[in-house]
Each structure stands twice: as structure tokens, then as C-alpha cells.
C-alpha positions in Angstrom: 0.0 0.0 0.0 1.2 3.8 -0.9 2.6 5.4 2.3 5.4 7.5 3.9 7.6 4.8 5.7 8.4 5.3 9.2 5.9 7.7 9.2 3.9 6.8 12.8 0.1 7.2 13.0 -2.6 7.4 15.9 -3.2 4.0 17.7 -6.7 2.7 16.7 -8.4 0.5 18.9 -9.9 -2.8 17.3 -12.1 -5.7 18.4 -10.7 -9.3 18.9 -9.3 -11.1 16.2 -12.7 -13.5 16.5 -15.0 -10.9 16.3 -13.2 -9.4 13.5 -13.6 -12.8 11.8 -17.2 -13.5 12.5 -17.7 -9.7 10.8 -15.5 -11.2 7.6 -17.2 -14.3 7.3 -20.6 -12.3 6.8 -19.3 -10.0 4.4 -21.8 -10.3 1.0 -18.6 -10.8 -1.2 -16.9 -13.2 0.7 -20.2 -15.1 1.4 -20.7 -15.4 -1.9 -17.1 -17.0 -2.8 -17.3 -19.7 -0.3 -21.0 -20.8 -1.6 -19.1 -21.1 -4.9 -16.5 -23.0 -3.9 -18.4 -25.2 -2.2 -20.7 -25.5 -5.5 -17.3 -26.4 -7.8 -17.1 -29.8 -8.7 -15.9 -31.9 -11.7 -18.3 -30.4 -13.8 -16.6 -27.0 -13.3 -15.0 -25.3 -16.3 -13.1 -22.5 -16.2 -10.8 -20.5 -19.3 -7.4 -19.5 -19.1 -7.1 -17.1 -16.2 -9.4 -19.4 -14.0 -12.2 -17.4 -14.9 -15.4 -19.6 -14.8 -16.3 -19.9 -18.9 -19.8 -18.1 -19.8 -22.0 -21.3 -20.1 -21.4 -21.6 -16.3 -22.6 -18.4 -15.3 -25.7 -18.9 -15.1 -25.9 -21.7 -13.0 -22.7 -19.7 -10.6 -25.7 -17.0 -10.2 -27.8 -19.3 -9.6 -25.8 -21.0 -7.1 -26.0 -17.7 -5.7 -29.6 -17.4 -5.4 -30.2 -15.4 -8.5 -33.2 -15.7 -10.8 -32.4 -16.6 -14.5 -33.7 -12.9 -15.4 -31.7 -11.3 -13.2 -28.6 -9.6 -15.0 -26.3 -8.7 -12.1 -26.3 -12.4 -11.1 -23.7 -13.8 -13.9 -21.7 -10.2 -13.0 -21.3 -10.8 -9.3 -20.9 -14.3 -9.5 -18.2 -13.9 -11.8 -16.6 -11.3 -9.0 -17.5 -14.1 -6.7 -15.3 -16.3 -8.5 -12.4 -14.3 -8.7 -12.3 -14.2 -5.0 -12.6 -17.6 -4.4 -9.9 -18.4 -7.0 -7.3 -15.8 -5.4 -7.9 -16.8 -1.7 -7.1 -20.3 -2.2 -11.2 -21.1 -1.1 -11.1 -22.9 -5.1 -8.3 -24.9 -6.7 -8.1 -24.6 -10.7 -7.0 -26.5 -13.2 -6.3 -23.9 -16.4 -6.5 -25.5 -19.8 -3.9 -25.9 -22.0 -2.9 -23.0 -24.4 -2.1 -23.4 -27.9 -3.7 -26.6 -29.2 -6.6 -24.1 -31.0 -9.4 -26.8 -29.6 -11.9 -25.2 -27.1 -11.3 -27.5 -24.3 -11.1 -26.0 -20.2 -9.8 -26.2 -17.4 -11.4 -27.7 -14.6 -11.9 -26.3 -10.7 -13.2 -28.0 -7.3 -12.7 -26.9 -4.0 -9.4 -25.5 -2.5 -7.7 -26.9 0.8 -8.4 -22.9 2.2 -12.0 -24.2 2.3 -11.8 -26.2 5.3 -10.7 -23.0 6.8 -13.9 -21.2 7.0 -15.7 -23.9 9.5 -12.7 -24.9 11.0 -10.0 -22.2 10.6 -8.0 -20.1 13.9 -9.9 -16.4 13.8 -6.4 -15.4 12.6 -6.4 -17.7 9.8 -10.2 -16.7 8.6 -8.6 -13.2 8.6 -6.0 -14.0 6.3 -8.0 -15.2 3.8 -10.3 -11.9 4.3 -7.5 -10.0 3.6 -6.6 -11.7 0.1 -10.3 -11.3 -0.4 -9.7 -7.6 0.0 -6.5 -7.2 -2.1 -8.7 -8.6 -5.4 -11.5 -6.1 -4.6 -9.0 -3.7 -4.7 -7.6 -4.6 -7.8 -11.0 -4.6 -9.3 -12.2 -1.4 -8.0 -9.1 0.4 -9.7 -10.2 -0.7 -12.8 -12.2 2.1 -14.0 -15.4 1.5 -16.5 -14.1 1.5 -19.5 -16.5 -0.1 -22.4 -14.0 1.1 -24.8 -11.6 -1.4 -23.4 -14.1 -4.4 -23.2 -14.4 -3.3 -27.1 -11.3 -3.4 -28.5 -10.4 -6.4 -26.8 -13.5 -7.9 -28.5 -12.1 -6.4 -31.5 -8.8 -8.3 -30.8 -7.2 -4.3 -31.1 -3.9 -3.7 -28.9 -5.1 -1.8 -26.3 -3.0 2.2 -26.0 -3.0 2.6 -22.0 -1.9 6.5 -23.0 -4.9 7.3 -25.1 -7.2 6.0 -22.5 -5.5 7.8 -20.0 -5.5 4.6 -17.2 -2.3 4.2 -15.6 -2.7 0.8 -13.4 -0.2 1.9 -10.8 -1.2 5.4 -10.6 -4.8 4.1 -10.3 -3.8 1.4 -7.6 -2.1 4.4 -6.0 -4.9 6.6 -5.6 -7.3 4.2 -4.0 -4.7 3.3 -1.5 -4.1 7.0 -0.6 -8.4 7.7 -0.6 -8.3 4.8 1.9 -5.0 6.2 4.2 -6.8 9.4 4.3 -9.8 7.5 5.3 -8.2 5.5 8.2 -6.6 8.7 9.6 -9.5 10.4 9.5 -11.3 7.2 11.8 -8.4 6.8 13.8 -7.3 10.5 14.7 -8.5 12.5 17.9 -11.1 15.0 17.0 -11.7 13.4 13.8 -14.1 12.0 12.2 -14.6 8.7 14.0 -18.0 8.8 15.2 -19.4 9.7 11.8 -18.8 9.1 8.2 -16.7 11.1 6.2 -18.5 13.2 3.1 -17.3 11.9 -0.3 -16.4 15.5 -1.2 -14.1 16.2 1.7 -12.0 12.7 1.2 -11.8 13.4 -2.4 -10.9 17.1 -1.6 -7.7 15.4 0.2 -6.1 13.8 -2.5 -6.7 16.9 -5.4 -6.1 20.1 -3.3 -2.5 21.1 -2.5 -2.4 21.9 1.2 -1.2 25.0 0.5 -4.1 26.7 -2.2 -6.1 28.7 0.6 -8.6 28.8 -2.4 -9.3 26.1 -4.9 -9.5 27.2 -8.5 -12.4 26.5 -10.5 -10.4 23.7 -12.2 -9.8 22.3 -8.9 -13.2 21.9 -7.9 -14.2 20.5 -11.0 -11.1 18.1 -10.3 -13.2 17.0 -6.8 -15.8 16.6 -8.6 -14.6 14.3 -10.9 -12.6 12.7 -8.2 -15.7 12.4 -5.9 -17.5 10.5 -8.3 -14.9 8.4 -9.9 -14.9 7.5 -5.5 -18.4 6.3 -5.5 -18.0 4.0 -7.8 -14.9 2.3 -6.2 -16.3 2.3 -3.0 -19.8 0.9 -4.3 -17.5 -2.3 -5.4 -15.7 -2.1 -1.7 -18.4 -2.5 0.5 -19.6 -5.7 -0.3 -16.5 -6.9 1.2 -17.4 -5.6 4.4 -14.5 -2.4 3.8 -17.1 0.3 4.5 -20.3 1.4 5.4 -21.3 3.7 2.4 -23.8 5.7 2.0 -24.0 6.7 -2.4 -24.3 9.4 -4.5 -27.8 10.7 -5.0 -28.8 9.5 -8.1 -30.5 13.0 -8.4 -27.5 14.9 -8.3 -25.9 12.9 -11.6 -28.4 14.2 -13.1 -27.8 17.9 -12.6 -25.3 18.6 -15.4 -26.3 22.0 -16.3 -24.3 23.6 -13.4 -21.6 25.9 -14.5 -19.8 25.7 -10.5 -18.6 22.3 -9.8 -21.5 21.3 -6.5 -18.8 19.0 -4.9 -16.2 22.8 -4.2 -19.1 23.9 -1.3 -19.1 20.6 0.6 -15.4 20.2 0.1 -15.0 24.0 1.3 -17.3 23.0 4.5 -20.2 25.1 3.3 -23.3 23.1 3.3 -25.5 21.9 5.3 -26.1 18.1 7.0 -28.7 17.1 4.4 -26.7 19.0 1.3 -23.4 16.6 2.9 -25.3 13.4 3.0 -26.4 13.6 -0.6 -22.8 13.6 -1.8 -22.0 10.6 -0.9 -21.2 9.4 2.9 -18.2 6.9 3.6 -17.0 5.5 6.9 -14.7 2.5 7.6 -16.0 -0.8 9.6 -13.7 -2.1 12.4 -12.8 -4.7 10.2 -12.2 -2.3 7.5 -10.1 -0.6 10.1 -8.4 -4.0 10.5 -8.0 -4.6 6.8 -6.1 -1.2 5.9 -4.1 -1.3 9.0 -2.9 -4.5 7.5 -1.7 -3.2 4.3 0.1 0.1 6.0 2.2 -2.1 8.2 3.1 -4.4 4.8 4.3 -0.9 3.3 6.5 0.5 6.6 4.0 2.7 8.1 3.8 2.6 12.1 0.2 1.8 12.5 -0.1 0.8 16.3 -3.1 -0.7 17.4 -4.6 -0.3 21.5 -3.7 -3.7 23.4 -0.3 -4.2 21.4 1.9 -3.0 24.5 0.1 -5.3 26.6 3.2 -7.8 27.2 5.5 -4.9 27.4 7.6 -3.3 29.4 6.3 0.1 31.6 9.6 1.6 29.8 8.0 0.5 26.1 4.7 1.2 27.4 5.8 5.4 28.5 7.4 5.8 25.7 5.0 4.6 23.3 1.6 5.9 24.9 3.6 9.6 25.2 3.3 10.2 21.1 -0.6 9.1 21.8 -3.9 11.4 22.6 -4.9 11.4 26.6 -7.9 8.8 25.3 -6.0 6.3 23.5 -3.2 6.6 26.2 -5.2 5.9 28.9 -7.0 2.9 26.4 -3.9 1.6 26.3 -2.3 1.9 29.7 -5.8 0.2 31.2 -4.6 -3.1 29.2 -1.2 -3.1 30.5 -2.4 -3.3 34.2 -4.6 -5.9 33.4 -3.7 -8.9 34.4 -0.7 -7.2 36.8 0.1 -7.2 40.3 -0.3 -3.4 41.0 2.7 -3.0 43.6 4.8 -4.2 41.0 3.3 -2.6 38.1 3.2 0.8 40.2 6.8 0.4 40.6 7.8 -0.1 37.0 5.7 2.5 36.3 7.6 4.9 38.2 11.1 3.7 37.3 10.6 4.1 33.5 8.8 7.6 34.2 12.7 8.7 35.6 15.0 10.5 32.9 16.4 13.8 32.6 15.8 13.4 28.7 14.0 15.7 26.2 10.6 12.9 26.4 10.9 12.6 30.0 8.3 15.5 31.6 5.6 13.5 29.1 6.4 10.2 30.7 5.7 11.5 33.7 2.3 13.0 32.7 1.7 9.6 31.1 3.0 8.0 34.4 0.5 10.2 36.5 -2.1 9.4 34.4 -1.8 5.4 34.6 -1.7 5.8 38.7 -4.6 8.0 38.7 -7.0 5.1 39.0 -4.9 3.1 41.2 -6.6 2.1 44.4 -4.6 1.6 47.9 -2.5 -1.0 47.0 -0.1 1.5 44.7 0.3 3.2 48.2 3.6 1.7 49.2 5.4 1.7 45.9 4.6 5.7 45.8 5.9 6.5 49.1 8.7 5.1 48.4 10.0 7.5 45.7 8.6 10.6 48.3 12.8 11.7 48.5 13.1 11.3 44.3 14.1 14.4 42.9 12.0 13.6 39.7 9.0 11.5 41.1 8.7 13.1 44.5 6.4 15.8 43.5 4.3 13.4 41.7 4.0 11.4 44.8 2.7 13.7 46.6 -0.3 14.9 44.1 -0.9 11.5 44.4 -1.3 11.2 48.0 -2.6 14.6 48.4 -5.4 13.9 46.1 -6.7 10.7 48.2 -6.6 12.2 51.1 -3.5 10.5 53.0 -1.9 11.6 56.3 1.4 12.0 56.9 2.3 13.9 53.2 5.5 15.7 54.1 5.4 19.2 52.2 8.0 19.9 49.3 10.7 22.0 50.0 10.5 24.8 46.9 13.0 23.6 44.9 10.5 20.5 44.2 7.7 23.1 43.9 9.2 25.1 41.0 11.1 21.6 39.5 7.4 20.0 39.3 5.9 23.2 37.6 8.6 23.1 35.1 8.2 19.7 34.6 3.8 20.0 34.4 4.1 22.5 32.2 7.1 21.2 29.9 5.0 17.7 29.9 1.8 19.6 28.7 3.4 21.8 26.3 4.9 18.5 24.6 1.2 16.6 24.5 -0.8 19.4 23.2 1.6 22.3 22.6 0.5 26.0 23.1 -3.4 25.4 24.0 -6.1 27.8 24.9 -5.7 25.9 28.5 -1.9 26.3 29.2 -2.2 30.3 29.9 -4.5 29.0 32.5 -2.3 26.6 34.2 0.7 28.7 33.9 -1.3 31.6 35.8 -2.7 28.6 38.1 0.9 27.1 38.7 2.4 30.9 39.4 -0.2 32.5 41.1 0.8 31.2 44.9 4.5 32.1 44.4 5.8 35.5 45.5 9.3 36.6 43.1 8.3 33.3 41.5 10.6 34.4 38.0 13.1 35.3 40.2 13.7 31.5 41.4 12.6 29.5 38.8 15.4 30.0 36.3 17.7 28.5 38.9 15.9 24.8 38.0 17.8 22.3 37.4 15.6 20.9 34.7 16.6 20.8 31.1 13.1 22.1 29.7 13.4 25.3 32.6 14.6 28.1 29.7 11.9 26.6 27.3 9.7 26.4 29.5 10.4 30.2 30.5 10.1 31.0 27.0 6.7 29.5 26.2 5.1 31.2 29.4 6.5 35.0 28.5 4.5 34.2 24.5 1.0 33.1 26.0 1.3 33.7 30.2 -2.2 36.2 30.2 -0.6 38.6 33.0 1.5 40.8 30.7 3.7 41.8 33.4 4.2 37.9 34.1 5.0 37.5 31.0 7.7 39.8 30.4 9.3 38.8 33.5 9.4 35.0 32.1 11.4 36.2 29.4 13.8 37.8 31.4 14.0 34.6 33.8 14.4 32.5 30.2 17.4 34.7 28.9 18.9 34.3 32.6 18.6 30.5 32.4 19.8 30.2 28.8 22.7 32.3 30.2 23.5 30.3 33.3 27.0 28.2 32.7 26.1 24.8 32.2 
């Protein structure tokens, strides 16, 4: 699949391998392969290719449940077919080529078979996903009757003229579909509701850098937006996505000089004008299925759950690049399962470090021991006298209500804020919140500035820096960046 490798993406959170199997095995598409392969036998012909000859068709579709009259039947059973013969669910036998006489092959069920009834989740999944790479192929193949005539014709066929480039077509689909999946997967995105046609094909035609789309552009979305409804019409019998089509109504409406698609992509209409354009979301399994193909291709695709037989070093460092929700997603399964004394306490070593990720490991340390019940009680007491952790210990404590606390001296009070505010800074960066906290954290400390820079903390003159752009007291602020000149000036 088409991606940046090494390039590291938001951890999406997935169902169990069995329930992603039992969703797979009632996909239309792949229903419909298995029923054929269980329905090849020795009188099964097939041409080269493995394609099932014409004169079998009909009863294919029929094996399908398709009346004789109905003209889709032969089409998706041959689709059918094609599955069945690329997942290994049908064995064939092509016929020999060059003898001239108009003898076939022959076809009757693969080995794979067995694997439906009797098959590990992981196996049924496998198959699903070979499923899903022949979809693909097919849906890149763009309608062309001009092609199915010229090959009746027995013409060469010129790829230029017709303007279809295989790879650039596989291409495209591939980056619709990363688009998609980022889309689901990222925070404040668009996984709790389908994703409008327009805006997805909007993604792949304008630059990010055209504040405003040309006319040509739009009609490129356009043209884009529908050449997407067709592919994903083909994808969602394979249990991809949930899609929601093109109004018909709107195909019809050629007379419009401004390309409709430009207003949707641009965020300007409403719900209903949205939902006629074409509505796409992927299904956990479709979720599954393109994960799949970016890890094939390089692309760091983590998944919730994956950390759960690592290390509370692995663990920190992993969840630190991750939003609060899938952090704390994930953390929850690493406990599980753990003795929390001992789990506490790995917790708090691998939240040490005087490195540039450290302050977030803390945060994400904080935020694993937050739900922690009594039993973590011991283990953080015992790092009370850390330079690094003791501060933490005591919000801990503090915050359930437990005697005997002993108060920080200051230079824990201004090494934690330092640290809170460096940890928060790298998690969300300048938010609308962090004025708030950095007025919060200050407020209580008289000649606050005037200590602070003294911090032995590696993030202090950053730290200084950030609060004299956004601190909301102006007089504050100034005064952080005269502490954050004298800590970039202190000898090292």
C-alpha cells in the first residue's frame, strides 16, 4: 500500500481477532465466494485465467440465489469467483494453451476451504485479507466499455490514449483509503461519523497549500468524488465500509456551471446538502483490513492492546506520542492482568530520565496511577525523597486524602511546575488551557521568576520561554522572558 515509511500514525483501537472474523465471514462478497466453492465440482469449467467460462454463469448466479432474469447475477458471481480463486477457497486447473481446440480447465474446491468452518480467527482473517486485495484490484479498474471493445475487436489496447495508468490508479485508491483511516483513527476526527465523499476526495486533489481552490480544482473533486463512488460501491460488499451513495438525483444535474462537490469540500453546506454527496465510513474490520496493508508498506500503524506484554519503559514511551484517550485505552490493558505493587513500581522507574521525552512520561505515568486504588500506596511513598517522582507522589497522595504527606521543600515546587508545564506543552503544545495553568501554577509564588530559572531541569529556559509568549498577566510574561534569557545564560 502507498505510504510515507516510518511515518507513525494514531493508535486505533480494534475488536478481537474472533470478532473481526465473525464480521468477515458475513461480508456479501466473501459469502458469496465460499458458496461457490463449495458448489465447484468436476463439472466446473473455467478459461485460461481461472475465470469460470460463460455457459457456467448462469448456474454460478444461480448457485448464488439469482433468478435466471436477473442480470447482475452472472456479474457478481463472476466477481464471486475471482475471489474464491485468489484466496485459495477454489483450486483450478487452467486449460492448455495453444492446441486451438476449445477444451477447459477444470476447478473443485481448494484446501483454504476447510478453513472457514474450522479455521483459527487469525487464519479466517488472512484469507479476508486476500479477499480484499482482489477487490481492490477490481475497484481500480475504471469503467471503460471502450476497453471491453477493443479487446472484442482483438485491437492492442493504448493505456496513453485511454489515459488509465494501473499503478497510478492502484495508488490513488490506496491514498483515498489512508486518508480514510486517519480520518477514523485521529483524535477529534471524524470517528464517530462518516466522512462526506467530497471532503475525502478534496484530500487527495487540493494542495495543502491553495487557501482557495480554483475553479479547475473543484471541478477536479468533482470528478474525483465520483470516480470515489464508484470504487467504494465495489468495496463495500467486502465488508470495507459502510457507504452511503451518490444521489442519483445529483448525476443528473449537469447543467451547473460551478462544480457542487467545491461547497461541501469548502465546509459550506448543510447536513442534508453533505449526506447527498455521498457518505463513507470504515468498519472495524475495514479498520483491520487497511491497518494491515500500511504495516506491509512501513507505516507505524499501532493498534490499543499491542503493548500489553511490554515493558512500563516501552509502554511510557509509546503511549507519550498518543492522545490522553488512546493513552489511557492503552495503559488500562497493561495493568490488566498485573500485580499493582509491582506494576506501580515499573511504572515509576521508566517515568525517571532527565531526557527531552521525559516530563511526558511523567504526565503519562500520572495518568496510569490516577485510578490506582490503595494497593499503589507503598510503591509511591517510596519515591517521596526522588528528585523527579517526589512531586508526583505527593499529588498522588494529596489527592486521596492521606496523612502524613511531608510538604516539598521549593525547589521541588518550581522543579514540578517546570516539569507539568514542559510535559503539557509536549502533548498538546500552546493550547487555549496552558495560559490558565501557567497563571494557576504561578499564582501562589511570590518573586516566583526570580527562582525559577535556577531549575535544574533541562526544559526550565523553554519552559520560561513558552510562558513569557501566552502567560495572560503581561507583566508575568515579560518577567518570564527575562528569567528564560537568565537561564539560557547560566554556565552549564
Amino acid at each position: 500500500m502507498s505510504a510515507e515509511p516510518h511515518a507513525t500514525l494514531p493508535p486505533v483501537r480494534l475488536p478481537s481477532d474472533a470478532e473481526l472474523a465473525r464480521d468477515a465471514l458475513v461480508a456479501p462478497l466473501f459469502v458469496r465466494a465460499v458458496r461457490l466453492a463449495r458448489w465447484a465440482g468436476p463439472d466446473t469449467r473455467v478459461d485460461i485465467g481461472g475465470e469460470l467460462v460463460a455457459a457456467q454463469l448462469p448456474g454460478a448466479a444461480a448457485a448464488l440465489g439469482f433468478d435466471a432474469a436477473d442480470e447482475e447475477g452472472p456479474v457478481l458471481a463472476s466477481q464471486a469467483w475471482r475471489v474464491a480463486v485468489d484466496t485459495g477457497l477454489v483450486d483450478v486447473t487452467e486449460p492448455d494453451d495453444g492446441d486451438g481446440d476449445e477444451e477447459s480447465g477444470t476447478a473443485v474446491p481448494g484446501e483454504d476451504l476447510a478453513l472457514v468452518t474450522g479455521g483459527a480467527p487469525g487464519e479466517v482473517l488472512d484469507l479476508w485479507l486476500a479477499a480484499l486485495d482482489t477487490v481492490l484490484a477490481d475497484a481500480s479498474v475504471p469503467d471503460l466499455d471502450g476497453l471491453v471493445d477493443a479487446l472484442d475487436a482483438g485491437d492492442e489496447i493504448d493505456f496513453d490514449q485511454l489515459d488509465w495508468n494501473p499503478r497510478r490508479e492502484a495508488d490513488f485508491l490506496d491514498g483515498v483509503l489512508a486518508n480514510l483511516y486517519l480520518l477514523t483513527v485521529a483524535e477529534r476526527g471524524a470517528s464517530d461519523g462518516p466522512v462526506p465523499l467530497p471532503v475525502l476526495a478534496a484530500s487527495m486533489v487540493i494542495p495543502q497549500d491553495m487557501s482557495e481552490p480554483t475553479d479547475a480544482v473543484l471541478e477536479q473533486v468533482s470528478d474525483a468524488m465520483m470516480r470515489l463512488d464508484d470504487q467504494f460501491r465495489q468495496l463495500e460488499p467486502i465488508g470495507l465500509v459502510e457507504f452511503r451513495p451518490v444521489d442519483e438525483a445529483l448525476m443528473a444535474e449537469v447543467d451547473d456551471e460551478e462544480p457542487a462537490a467545491g461547497s461541501v469540500a469548502g465546509g459550506a453546506a448543510d447536513d442534508e446538502d453533505v449526506s447527498r454527496y455521498g457518505m463513507v465510513r470504515l468498519t472495524p474490520l475495514g479498520l483491520y483490513g487497511i491497518r494491515a496493508r500500511m504495516l506491509e508498506a512501513g507505516v507505524v500503524a499501532p493498534a490499543v492492546g499491542e503493548l500489553a506484554d511490554k515493558g512500563a519503559d516501552a509502554l511510557l514511551d509509546a503511549v507519550s506520542g498518543y492522545s490522553e484517550g488512546a493513552a489511557q485505552a492503552e495503559i488500562e490493558q497493561w495493568l490488566t492482568g498485573r500485580e499493582l505493587p509491582a506494576a506501580v513500581a515499573e511504572l515509576l522507574a521508566a517515568a525517571r530520565g532527565a531526557d527531552e521525552g521525559g516530563p511526558l512520561r511523567r504526565l503519562r505515568c500520572q495518568q496510569a496511577l490516577a485510578p490506582a486504588g490503595p494497593e499503589a500506596e507503598p510503591a509511591i511513598r517510596a519515591v517521596l525523597d526522588d528528585p523527579e517522582l517526589g512531586g508526583l507522589a505527593r499529588v498522588w497522595l494529596s489527592e486521596r486524602g492521606v496523612a502524613d504527606v511531608p510538604a516539598p521543600d521549593g525547589a521541588m515546587v518550581f522543579w514540578l511546575t517546570v516539569d507539568t508545564i514542559a510535559a503539557q506543552l509536549a502533548a498538546d503544545g500552546e493550547t487555549a488551557e496552558l495560559p490558565l495553568l501557567m497563571e494557576s501554577l504561578t499564582a501562589h509564588h511570590a518573586g516566583f521568576f526570580d527562582q525559577v530559572w535556577r531549575v535544574e531541569h533541562p526544559a526550565t529556559a523553554y519552559v520560561l520561554e513558552a510562558m513569557g509568549r501566552v502567560h495572560p498577566d503581561k507583566k508575568a510574561a515579560k518577567e518570564a522572558r527575562k528569567a528564560a534569557f537568565k537561564a539560557r545564560s547560566r554556565p552549564s
